[in-house]
C-alpha positions in Angstrom: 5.7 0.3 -39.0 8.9 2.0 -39.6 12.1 1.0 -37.7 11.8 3.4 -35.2 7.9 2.6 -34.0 9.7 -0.7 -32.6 11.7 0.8 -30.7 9.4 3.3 -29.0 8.2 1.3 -26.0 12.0 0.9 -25.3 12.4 4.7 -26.2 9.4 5.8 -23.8 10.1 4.0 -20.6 14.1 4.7 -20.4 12.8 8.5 -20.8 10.6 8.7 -18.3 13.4 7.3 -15.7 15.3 10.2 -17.2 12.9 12.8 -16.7 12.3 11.6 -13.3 15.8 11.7 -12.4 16.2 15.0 -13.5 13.2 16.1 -11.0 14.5 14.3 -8.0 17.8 15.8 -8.8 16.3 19.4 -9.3 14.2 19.1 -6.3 17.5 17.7 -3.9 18.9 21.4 -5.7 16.5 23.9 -4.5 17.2 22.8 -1.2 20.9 22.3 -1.8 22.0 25.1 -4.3 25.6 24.6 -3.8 26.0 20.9 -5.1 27.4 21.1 -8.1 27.1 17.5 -9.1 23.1 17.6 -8.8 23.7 19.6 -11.8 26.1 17.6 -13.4 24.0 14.7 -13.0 20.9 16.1 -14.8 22.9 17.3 -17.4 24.1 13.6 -18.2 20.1 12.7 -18.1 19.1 15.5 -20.6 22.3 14.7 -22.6 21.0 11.1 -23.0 17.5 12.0 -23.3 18.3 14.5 -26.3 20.5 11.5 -28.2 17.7 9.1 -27.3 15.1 11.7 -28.9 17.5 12.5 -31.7 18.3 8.8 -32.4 14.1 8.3 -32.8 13.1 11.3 -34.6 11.2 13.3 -31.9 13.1 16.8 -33.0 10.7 19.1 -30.1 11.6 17.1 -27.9 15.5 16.5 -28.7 15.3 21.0 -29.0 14.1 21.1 -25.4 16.7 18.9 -24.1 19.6 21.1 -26.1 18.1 24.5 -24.6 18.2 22.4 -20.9 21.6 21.4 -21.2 22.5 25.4 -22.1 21.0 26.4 -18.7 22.5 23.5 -16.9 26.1 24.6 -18.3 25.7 27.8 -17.5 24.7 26.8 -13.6 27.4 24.6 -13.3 30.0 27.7 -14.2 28.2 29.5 -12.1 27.2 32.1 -15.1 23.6 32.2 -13.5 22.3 31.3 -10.5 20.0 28.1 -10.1 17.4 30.0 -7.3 16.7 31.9 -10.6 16.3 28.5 -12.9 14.5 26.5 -10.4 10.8 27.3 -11.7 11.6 27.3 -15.4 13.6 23.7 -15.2 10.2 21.9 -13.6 8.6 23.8 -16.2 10.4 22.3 -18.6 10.5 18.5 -17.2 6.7 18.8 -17.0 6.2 19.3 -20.6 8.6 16.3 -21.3 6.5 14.5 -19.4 3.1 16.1 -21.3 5.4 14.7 -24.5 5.7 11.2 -23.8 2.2 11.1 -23.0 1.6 12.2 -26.4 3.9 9.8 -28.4 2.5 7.1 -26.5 -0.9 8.1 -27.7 0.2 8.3 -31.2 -0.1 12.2 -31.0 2.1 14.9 -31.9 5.2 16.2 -30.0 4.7 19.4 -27.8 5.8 23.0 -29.7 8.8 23.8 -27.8 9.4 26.6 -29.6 8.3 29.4 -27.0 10.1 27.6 -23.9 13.6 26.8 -25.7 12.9 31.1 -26.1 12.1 31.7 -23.1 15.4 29.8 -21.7 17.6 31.3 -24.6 16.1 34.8 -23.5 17.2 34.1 -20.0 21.1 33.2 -21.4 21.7 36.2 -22.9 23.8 37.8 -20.5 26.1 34.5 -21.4 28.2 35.2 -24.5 27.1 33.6 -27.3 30.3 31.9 -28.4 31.7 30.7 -25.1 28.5 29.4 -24.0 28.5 27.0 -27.8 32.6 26.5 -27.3 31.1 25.2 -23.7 28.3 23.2 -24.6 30.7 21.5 -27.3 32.9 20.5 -25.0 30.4 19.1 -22.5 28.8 17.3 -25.6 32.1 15.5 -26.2 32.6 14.9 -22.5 29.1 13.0 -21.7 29.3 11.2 -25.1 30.4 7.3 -24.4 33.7 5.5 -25.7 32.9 2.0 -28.1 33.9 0.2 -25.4 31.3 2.1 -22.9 28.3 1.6 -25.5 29.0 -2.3 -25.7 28.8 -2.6 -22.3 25.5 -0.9 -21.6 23.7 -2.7 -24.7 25.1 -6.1 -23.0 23.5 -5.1 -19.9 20.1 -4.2 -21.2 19.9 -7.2 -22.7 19.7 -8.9 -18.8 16.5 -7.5 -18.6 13.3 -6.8 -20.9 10.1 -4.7 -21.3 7.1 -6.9 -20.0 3.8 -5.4 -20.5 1.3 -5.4 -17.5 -1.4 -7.0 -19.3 1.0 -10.1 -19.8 1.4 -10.5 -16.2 -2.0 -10.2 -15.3 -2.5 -13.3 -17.7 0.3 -15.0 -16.2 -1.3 -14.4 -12.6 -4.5 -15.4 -13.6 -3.0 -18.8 -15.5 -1.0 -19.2 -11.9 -4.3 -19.2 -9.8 -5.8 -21.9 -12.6 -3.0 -23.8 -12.5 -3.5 -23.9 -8.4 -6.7 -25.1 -8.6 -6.2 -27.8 -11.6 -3.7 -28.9 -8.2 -6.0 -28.9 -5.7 -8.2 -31.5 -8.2 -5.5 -33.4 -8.6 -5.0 -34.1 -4.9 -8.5 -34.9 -4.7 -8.3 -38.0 -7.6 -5.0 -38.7 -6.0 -6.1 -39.1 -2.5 -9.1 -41.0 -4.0 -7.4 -43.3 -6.4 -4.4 -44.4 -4.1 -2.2 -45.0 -7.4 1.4 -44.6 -6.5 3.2 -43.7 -9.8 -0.1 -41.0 -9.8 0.7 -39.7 -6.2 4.5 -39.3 -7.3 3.5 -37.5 -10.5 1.1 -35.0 -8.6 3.5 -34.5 -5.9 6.7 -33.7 -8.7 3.8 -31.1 -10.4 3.2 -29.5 -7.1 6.6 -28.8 -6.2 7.0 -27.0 -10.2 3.4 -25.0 -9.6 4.9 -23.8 -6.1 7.8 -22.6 -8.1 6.1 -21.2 -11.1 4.0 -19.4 -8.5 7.0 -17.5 -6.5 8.3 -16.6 -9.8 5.5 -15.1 -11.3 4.9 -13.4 -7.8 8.5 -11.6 -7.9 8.0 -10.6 -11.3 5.1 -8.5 -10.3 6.7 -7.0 -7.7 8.1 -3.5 -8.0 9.1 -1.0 -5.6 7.1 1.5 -3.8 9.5 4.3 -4.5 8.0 4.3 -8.1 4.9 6.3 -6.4 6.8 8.1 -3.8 9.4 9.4 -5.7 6.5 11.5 -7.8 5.3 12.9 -4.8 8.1 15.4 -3.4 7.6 17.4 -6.6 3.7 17.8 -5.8 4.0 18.7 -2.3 6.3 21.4 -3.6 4.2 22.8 -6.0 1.3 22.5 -3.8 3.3 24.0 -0.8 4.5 27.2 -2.9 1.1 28.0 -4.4 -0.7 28.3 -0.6 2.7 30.2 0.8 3.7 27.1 2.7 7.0 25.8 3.3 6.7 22.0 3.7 9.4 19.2 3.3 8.6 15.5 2.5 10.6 12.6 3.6 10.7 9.9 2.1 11.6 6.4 4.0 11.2 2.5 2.7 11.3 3.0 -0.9 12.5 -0.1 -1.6 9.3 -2.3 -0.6 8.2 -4.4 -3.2 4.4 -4.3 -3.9 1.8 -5.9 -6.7 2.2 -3.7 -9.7 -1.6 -3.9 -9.5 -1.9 -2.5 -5.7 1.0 0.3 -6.4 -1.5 1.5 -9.1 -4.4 1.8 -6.7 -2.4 2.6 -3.5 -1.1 5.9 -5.3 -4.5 7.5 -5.4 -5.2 7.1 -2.1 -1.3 8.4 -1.0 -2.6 11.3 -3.5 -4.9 12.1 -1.1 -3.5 12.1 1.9 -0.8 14.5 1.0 -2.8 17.0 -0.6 -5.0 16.9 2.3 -1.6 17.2 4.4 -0.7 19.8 3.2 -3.7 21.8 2.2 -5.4 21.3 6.3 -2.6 20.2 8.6 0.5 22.1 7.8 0.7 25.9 8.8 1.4 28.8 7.5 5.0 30.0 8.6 3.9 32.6 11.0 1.3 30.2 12.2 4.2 27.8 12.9 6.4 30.1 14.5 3.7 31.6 16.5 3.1 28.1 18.0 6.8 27.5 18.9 7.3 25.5 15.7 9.8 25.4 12.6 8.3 27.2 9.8 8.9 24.3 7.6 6.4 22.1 7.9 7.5 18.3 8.1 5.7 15.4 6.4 6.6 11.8 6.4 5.8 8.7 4.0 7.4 5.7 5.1 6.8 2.1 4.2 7.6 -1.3 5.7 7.2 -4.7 5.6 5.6 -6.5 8.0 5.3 -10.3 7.2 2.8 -10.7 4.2 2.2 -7.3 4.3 2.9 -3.4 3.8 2.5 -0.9 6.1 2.2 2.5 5.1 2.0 5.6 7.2 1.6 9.4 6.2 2.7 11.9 9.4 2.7 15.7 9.6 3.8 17.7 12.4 1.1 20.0 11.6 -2.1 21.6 13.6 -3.8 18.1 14.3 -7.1 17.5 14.3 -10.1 19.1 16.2 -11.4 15.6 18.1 -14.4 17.9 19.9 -15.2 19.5 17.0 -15.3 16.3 14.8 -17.5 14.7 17.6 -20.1 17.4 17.9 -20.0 17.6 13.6 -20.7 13.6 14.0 -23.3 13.0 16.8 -25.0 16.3 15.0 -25.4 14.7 11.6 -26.8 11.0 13.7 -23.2 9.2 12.9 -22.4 8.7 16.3 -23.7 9.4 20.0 -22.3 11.8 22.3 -20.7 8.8 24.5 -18.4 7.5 21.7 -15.0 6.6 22.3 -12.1 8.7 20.6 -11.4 5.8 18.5 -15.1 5.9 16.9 -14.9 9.7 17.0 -11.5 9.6 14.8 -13.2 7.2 12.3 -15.3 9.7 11.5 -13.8 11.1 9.4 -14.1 8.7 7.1 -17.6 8.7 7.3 -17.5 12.2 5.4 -17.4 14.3 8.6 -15.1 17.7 8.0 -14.7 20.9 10.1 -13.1 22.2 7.4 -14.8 26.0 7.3 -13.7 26.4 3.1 -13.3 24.4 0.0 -10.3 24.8 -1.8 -8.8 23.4 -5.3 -7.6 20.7 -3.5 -9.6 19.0 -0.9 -12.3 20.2 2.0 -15.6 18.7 1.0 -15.1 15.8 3.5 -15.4 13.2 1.0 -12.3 12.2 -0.2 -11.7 10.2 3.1 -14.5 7.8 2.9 -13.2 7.2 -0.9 -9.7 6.6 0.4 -10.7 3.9 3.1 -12.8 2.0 0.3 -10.1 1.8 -1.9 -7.8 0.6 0.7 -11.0 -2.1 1.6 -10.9 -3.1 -1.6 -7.3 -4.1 -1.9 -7.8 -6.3 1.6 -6.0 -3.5 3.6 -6.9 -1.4 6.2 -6.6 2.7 7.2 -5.9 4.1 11.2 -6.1 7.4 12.4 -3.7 8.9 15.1 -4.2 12.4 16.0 -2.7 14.9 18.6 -3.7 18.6 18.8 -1.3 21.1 18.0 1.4 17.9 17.4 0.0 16.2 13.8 -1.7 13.6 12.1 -1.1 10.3 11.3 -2.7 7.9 8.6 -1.5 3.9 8.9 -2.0 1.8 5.9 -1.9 -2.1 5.8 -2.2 -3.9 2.7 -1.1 -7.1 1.3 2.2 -7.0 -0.9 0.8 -9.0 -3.2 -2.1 -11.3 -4.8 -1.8 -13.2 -1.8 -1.3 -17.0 -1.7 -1.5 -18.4 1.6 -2.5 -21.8 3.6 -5.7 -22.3 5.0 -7.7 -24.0 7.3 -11.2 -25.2 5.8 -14.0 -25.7 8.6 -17.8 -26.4 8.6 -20.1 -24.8 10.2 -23.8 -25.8 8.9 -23.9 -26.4 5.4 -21.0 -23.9 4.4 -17.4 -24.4 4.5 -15.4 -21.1 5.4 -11.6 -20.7 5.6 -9.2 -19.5 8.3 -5.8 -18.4 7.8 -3.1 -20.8 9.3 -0.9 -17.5 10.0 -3.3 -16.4 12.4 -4.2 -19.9 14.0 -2.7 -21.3 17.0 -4.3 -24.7 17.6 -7.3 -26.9 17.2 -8.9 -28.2 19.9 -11.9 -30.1 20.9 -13.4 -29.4 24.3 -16.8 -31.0 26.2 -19.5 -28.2 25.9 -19.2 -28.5 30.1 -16.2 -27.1 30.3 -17.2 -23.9 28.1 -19.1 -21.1 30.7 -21.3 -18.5 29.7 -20.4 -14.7 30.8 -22.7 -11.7 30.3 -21.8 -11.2 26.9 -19.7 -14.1 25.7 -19.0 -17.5 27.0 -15.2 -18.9 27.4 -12.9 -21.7 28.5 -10.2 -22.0 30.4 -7.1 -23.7 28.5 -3.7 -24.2 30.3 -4.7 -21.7 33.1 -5.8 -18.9 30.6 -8.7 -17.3 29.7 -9.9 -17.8 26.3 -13.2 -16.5 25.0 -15.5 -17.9 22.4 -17.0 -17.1 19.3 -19.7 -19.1 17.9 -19.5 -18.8 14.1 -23.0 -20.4 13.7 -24.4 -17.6 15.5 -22.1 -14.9 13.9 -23.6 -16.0 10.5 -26.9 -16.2 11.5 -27.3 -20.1 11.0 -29.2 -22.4 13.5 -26.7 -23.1 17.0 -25.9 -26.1 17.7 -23.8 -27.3 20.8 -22.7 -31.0 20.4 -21.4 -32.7 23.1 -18.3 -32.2 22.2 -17.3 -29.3 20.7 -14.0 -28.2 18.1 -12.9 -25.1 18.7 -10.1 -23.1 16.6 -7.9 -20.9 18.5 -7.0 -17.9 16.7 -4.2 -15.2 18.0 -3.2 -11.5 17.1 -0.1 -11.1 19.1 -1.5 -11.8 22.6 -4.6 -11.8 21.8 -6.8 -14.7 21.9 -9.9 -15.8 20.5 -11.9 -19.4 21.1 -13.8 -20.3 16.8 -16.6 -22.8 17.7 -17.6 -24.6 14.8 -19.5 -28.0 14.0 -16.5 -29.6 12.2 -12.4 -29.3 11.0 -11.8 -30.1 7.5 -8.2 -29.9 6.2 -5.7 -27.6 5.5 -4.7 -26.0 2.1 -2.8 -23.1 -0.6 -5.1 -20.6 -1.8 -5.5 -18.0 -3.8 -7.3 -14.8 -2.0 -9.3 -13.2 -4.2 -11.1 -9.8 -2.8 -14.0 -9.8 -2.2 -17.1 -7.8 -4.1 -18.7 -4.5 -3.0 -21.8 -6.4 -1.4 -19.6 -8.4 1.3 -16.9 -5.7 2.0 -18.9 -4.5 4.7 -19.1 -7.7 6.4 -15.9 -7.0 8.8 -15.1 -10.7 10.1 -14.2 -11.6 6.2 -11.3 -10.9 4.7 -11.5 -12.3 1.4 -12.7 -15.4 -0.4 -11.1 -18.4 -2.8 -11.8 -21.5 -4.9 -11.6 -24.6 -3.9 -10.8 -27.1 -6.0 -14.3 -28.4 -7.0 -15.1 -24.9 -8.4 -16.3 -24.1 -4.7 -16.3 -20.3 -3.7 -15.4 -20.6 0.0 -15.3 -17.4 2.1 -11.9 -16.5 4.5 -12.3 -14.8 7.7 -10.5 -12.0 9.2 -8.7 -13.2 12.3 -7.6 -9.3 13.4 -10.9 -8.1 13.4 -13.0 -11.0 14.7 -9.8 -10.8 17.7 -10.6 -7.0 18.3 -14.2 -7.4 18.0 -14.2 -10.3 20.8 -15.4 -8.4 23.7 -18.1 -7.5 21.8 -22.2 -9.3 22.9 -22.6 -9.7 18.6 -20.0 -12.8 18.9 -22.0 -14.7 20.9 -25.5 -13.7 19.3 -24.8 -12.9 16.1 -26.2 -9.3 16.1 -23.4 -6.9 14.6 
């Protein structure tokens, strides 16, 4: 290893921020072409990035960046025009990306050669020795004092490279750890040792915090996906002779490293789809009484323990009659369904589009999206107004989520509810709880409450002691009665997805570990709370 190859983790991370700095900065200039510190400020990045290259030995690359910095001088005197630039400089970011890709595989810089041409060939009308007597000067100007480079080295040394892998493995030590806990509680609630019971409780209190930590360390913000995707709506836009803007809100949401890997396929998606079906051309637009730029939004927020997501355009919207027919025609749903059902769909692989293009149309990239989203524990909506737009609404969890539990038995299993979603625990005589036409319910404080047996829900044998516990669950206010044959206690789990085979199951939302090695199954208080008022939670038959 030579004393660069150390360095070249280092080396390849700071450039990428560089790179993507310069295309946020480029894109903010086509829109903006008289802000002349847009220009200044990628010229600092390729300034940096061409030392940083330099310094390691990567000469293609450290060429390009010398050729970018000539066009960006020449910009910033206004010797050229950027509308004219605009094309070439994304040109030229994309194949510093392409090069980092190939130094971290162990491959061979990019040939520049023809691009630093092409740029030079575009300089021409600059002369020669003013534009170097320039450049110079710039050179000198971006370069840092002693004092300047001390200060920067101090501060990297506040933070380090940590690779993914390593996390994972702290993670996955974390949810061991958690467990070994939960054992511990056991043998202390059994052996009724005191100096035990203090030792336990002093090594739950350190787990807790080694948990939080390793947590925050994982978390990194959304704006590390979003931030790619103004650059690909652009493109995409320009190629179909669309003019589309993206906004971008909520960047600063922390997610799992592991969901913002997944989540960004999906967001992939939805764009392209966005802007391939929804938005208009511009005489469509202004035919319709619209902008001609087309308007999409990608916000994120945080919501309690989780991230919500949504993807809006102000484009055509979706044909909800044509869907229908397209759906009851191919047996997916009757002709009475309710708009909800009929928006759903979609993501059963039903498209009206008429064409296939490069980028979506085949009607399947929906139903991909909403599993992926299943499997990370989220969920995907549908809002859709003719004429007015689309929107997509994702929830997912911010994180591998840890969270308290309620353990009850019903039969011979043990499943788990989540305390965030419980209310209170009650235990009622079986006279007091009526039967209706398709559920039965009780009456608590003067409110209506209805039940859901979970021994019939799972397709075990009812019973109906004379006295029966019931959990009440709540989704804002919503309501929802849990009969089951016994409460157990409460704990801190680790919820773990769960496999392809149970995903469909809609009343579960994930599954965990006890601490005997037990794999306990946790339900899904939202969707047992909006499927109440259906006849399946008294009978079981959903």
């Amino acid at each position: 290893m030579t004393d660069t190859d150390k360095y070249r983790d280092m080396f390849l991370s700071e450039a990428k921020e560089h790179i993507d700095s310069m295309n946020q900065s480029l894109l903010e200039l086509e829109k903006n072409p008289s802000e002349l510190q847009l220009i200044s400020r990628m010229f600092r990045e390729a300034h940096t990035l061409k030392s940083m290259a330099a310094t390691m030995n990567y000469q293609e690359t450290a060429r390009l960046c010398h050729a970018v910095e000539d066009v960006l001088d020449g910009l910033k005197k206004k010797k050229a025009r950027a509308s004219d630039y605009i094309d070439i400089l994304f040109q030229c970011f994309d194949t510093l990306e392409l090069t980092l890709k190939n130094i971290s595989e162990n491959k061979k810089e990019l040939d520049t050669a023809a691009l630093v041409e092409k740029l030079q060939t575009l300089l021409t009308a600059t002369d020669s020795r003013e534009k170097t007597q320039v450049g110079d000067r710039a050179d000198k100007s971006a370069e840092q004092s002693p004092e300047q480079s001390v200060l920067s080295a101090v501060s990297r040394v506040e933070s380090v490279e940590v690779k993914v892998e390593r996390l994972d493995l702290l993670m996955n030590l974390t949810e061991e750890l958690l467990i070994a806990r939960l054992r511990l509680n056991r043998s202390r609630d059994a052996l009724q040792d005191t100096e035990l019971s203090a030792a336990v409780d002093v090594l739950g209190r350190l787990i807790t915090d080694v948990q939080y930590n390793v947590m925050q360390s994982r978390l990194m913000p959304i704006g590390f996906v979003f931030n790619r995707f103004p650059r690909m709506v652009r493109d995409l836009a320009k190629h179909q002779g669309k003019d589309v803007q993206l906004q971008l809100q909520g960047t600063d949401i922390g997610l799992d490293r592991s969901m913002i890997a997944e989540i960004g396929e999906s967001l992939v998606h939805l764009l392209r789809n966005a802007v391939d079906h929804a938005i208009e051309k511009p005489d469509e637009r202004r035919k319709a009484g619209k902008p001609s730029q087309g308007t999409i939004s990608l916000t994120a927020e945080r919501t309690q323990n989780a991230a919500v997501i949504e993807i809006a355009d102000d484009g055509a919207g979706m044909d909800i009659e044509a869907i229908s027919n397209m759906a009851v025609k191919r047996g997916i749903l009757s002709p009475e369904a309710p708009k909800e059902e009929v928006m759903d769909a979609v993501f059963s692989g039903v498209s009206t589009t008429r064409g296939v293009t490069e980028v979506s149309g085949r009607g399947l990239g929906l139903n991909i999206v909403k599993n992926n989203i299943a499997a990370l524990g989220g969920s995907i909506k549908i809002k859709s107004q003719p004429q007015k737009g689309t929107a997509f609404t994702i929830k997912i969890p911010l994180t591998l989520a840890i969270i308290n539990v309620l353990f009850v038995k019903v039969g011979e299993r043990i499943y788990a509810i989540p305390l965030s979603g419980t209310e209170k625990l009650i235990n009622v005589s079986s006279r007091y709880i009526k039967g209706a036409v398709n559920h039965e319910s009780i009456v608590l404080n003067k409110e209506y409450i209805p039940i859901a047996r979970l021994d019939a829900m799972f397709g075990m044998a009812r019973l109906e002691p004379d006295t029966q516990p019931i959990v009440i669950i709540r989704k804002g206010e919503e309501k929802l009665g849990l009969a089951v044959h016994s409460f157990l206690n409460t704990q801190e789990v680790v919820l773990k997805p769960l496999n392809k085979l149970v995903r469909e199951n809609k009343y579960l939302a994930g599954s965990t570990i006890t601490g005997s090695g037990e794999a306990v199954l946790i339900l899904d208080v939202e969707n047992l709370i909006l499927s109440k008022s259906a006849s399946g939670l008294k009978t079981g038959n959903e």
